[in-house]
N, C-alpha and C positions, 0 to 999 in steps of 0.2 A: 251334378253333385246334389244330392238328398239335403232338403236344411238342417236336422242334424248335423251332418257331417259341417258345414257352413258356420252353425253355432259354435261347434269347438272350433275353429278357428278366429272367432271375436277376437280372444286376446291377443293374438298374433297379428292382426286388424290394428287392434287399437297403439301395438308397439311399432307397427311399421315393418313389420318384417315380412309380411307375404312376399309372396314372389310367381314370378313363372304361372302356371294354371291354376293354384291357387286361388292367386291375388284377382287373373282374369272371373274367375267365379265369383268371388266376391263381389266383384266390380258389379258385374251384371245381376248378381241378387239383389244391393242396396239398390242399383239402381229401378228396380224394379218396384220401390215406396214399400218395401217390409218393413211396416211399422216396428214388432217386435223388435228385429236386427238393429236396427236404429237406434232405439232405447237403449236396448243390451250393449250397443259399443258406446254409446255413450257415457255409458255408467261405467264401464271400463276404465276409460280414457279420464273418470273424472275420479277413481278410483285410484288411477295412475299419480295423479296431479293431489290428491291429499298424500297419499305416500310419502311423495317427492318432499313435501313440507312438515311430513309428520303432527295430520291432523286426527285428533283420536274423535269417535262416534260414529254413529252412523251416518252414511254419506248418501248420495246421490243413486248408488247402487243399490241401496234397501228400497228407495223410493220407487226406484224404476221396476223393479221385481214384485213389488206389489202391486203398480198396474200391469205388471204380467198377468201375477194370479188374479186380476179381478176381473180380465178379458175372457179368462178359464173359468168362471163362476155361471154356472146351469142358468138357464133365462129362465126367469119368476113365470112371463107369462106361459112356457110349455103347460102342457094339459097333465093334471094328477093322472091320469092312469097311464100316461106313458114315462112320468116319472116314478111311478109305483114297479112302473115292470123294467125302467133300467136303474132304480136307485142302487141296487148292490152293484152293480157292473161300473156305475158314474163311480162309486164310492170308491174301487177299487182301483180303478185307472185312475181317479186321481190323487188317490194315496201313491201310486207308484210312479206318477207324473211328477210330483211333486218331491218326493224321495228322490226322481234320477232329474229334475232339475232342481234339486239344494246339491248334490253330488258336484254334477258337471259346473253348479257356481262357485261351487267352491274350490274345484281343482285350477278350472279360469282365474279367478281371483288370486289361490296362490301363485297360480303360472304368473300371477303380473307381478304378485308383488317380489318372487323369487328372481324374476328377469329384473325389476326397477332395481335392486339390489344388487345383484348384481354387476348391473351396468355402475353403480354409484363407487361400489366396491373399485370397480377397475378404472374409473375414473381419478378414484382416490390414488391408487397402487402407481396408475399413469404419472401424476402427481409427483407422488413421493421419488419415482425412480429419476422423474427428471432432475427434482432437490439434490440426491444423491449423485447422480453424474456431472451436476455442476460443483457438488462438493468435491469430488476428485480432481477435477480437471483444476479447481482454486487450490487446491492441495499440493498438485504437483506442482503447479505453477509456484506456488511460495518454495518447494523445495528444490527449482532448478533455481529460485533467485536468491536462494543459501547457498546455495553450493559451488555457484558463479563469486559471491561476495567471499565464499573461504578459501574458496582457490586463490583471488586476486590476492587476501588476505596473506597468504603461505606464500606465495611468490613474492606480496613486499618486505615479509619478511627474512626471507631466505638471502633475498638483497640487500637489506640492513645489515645481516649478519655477516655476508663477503667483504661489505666495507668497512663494517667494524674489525674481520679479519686483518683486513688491508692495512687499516692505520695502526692496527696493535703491530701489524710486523716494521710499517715504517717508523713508528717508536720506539720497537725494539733497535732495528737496524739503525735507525739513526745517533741513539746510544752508542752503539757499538763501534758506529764512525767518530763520532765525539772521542769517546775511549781511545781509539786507533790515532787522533791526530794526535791529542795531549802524549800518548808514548814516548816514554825517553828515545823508542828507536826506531820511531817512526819516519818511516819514507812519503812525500808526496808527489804525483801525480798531477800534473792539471791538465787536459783536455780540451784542445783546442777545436770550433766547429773547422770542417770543412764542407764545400760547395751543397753540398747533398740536403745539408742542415746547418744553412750560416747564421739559427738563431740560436744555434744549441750549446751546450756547456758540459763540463764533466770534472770531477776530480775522484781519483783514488790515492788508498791511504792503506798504507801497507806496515802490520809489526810482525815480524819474527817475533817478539817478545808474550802477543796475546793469538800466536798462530792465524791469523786468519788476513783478509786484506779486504776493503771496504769500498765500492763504486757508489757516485751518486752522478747521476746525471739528470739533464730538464733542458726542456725544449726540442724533443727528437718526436720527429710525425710517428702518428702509429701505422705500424708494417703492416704491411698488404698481407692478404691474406694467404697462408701457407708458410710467411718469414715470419724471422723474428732475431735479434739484435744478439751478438755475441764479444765479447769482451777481451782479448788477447795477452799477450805477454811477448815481446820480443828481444831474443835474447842474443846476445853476439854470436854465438854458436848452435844453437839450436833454433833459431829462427823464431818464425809467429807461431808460439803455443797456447792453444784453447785456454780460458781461467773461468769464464761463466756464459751462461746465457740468462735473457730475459726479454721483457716485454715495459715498456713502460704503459704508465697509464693514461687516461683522456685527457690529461694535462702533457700528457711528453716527458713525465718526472719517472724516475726508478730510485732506489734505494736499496743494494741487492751486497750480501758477501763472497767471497771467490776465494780460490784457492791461490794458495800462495805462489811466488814462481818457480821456478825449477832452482833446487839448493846447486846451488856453487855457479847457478849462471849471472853472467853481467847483464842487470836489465837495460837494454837501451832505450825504451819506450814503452809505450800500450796503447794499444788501439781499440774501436770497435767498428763493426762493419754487421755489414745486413745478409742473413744466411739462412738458406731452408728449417723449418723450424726442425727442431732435434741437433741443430747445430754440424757441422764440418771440420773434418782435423785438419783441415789447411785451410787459410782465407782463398773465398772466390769471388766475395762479393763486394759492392761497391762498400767505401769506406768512409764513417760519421763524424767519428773525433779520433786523436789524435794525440798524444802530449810524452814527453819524456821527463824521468825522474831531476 
């Protein structure tokens, strides 16, 4: 490889980026003590390093380029007449010496400082993209721990709002049993436990007068799952007939209205008993409480 060719690789010398056979040329020119190459990457590389800092003026490179040209300066002692018979030819080669090395310093030079920038640029850009992906990922992170927090939010309140249901119907209902007993024609009911549930209690409250009939009961374990509690009527002549179903709640209490019994039957009792939920037209199943009018 010709030193020309050698020179324009300085800059790529001084960034580190040789490679391959190249770099092995390189190698083995500097190490060959070329004074010039020497200078020239140094001046480089310290070219490089004012960049990096953004120092203005003339640097290291000016200085090294002028003991260039002054290596290329005709020796004073040559003999006048053989400097008489090559001054035009000197004058010329080194005007066009000196044209195609300010050229080739100057395309080196840009090349560094166009790569130093470069690499700063993408440094920067590296930077910023990381900023930005940790921006997103704390982004999203706050918006799965809103979103977590408004679901909880919606679910406690969806639950306030069943048992505010709950107690507006047991207020109502329990009005309406109030009303049912006070009745001029009112019937009672008491409910006695059996075995199943001998801590349990019940009373119903029956008026033909405000149409409707009243169960309350408390102390009845909650049904397994699939059951659910059904309420009866038994009559001399038509037997055990359906009047409600229900469910008490985590307390074992209910407070529920039913229909009335069958018109013109004698009630002799009411029951309730444990039944596939949707309830059964005939009792099947074990039985809770118990009480006749």
């Amino acid at each position: 490889m010709n030193h020309d060719r050698l020179e324009e690789l300085l800059p790529l010398e001084a960034l580190g980026t040789l490679d391959g056979e190249d770099a092995r040329a390189m190698a083995e020119h500097l190490a060959t003590g070329c004074d010039e190459c020497q200078a020239e990457l140094r001046s480089f590389r310290e070219a490089m390093t004012a960049l990096a800092i953004n120092v203005a003026g003339d640097g290291p490179a000016d200085r090294t380029w002028q003991r260039v040209e002054r290596r290329f300066t005709p020796d004073a002692a040559a003999t006048a007449s053989v400097a008489r018979r090559t001054s035009d030819l000197s004058a010329t080669r080194a005007t066009d010496r000196s044209q195609r090395d300010g050229v080739s310093r100057l395309w080196r030079l840009t090349a560094v400082a166009a790569t130093a920038a470069a690499l700063t640029l993408a440094l920067i850009s590296g930077d910023y993209a990381k900023q930005i992906v940790a921006l997103r990922n704390e982004d999203s992170a706050r918006i799965a721990e809103l979103d977590h927090q408004t679901r909880a939010l919606a679910s406690e309140l969806e639950d306030r709002n069943r048992d505010l249901a709950t107690l507006q119907n047991r207020v109502s209902t329990s009005g309406q049993l109030t009303q049912a007993v006070l009745a001029p024609d009112a019937r009672l009911i008491r409910l006695a436990p059996l075995p199943p549930a001998p801590n349990s209690a019940g009373i119903v409250a029956i008026t033909p007068l405000h149409n409707h009939a009243i169960l309350q009961v408390a102390g009845l374990p909650t049904p397994p799952p699939g059951k659910e509690y059904e309420l009866w009527w038994v009559g001399s002549k038509s037997g055990p007939v359906k009047a409600a179903l229900f469910a008490p709640d985590t307390r074992g209490e209910a407070t529920i209205t039913s229909t009335l019994p069958p018109v013109g039957e004698q009630l002799l009792a009411s029951a309730v008993t444990l039944e596939p939920v949707g309830g059964v037209d005939k009792a099947t199943g074990a039985m809770y409480l118990k009480g006749a009018p």
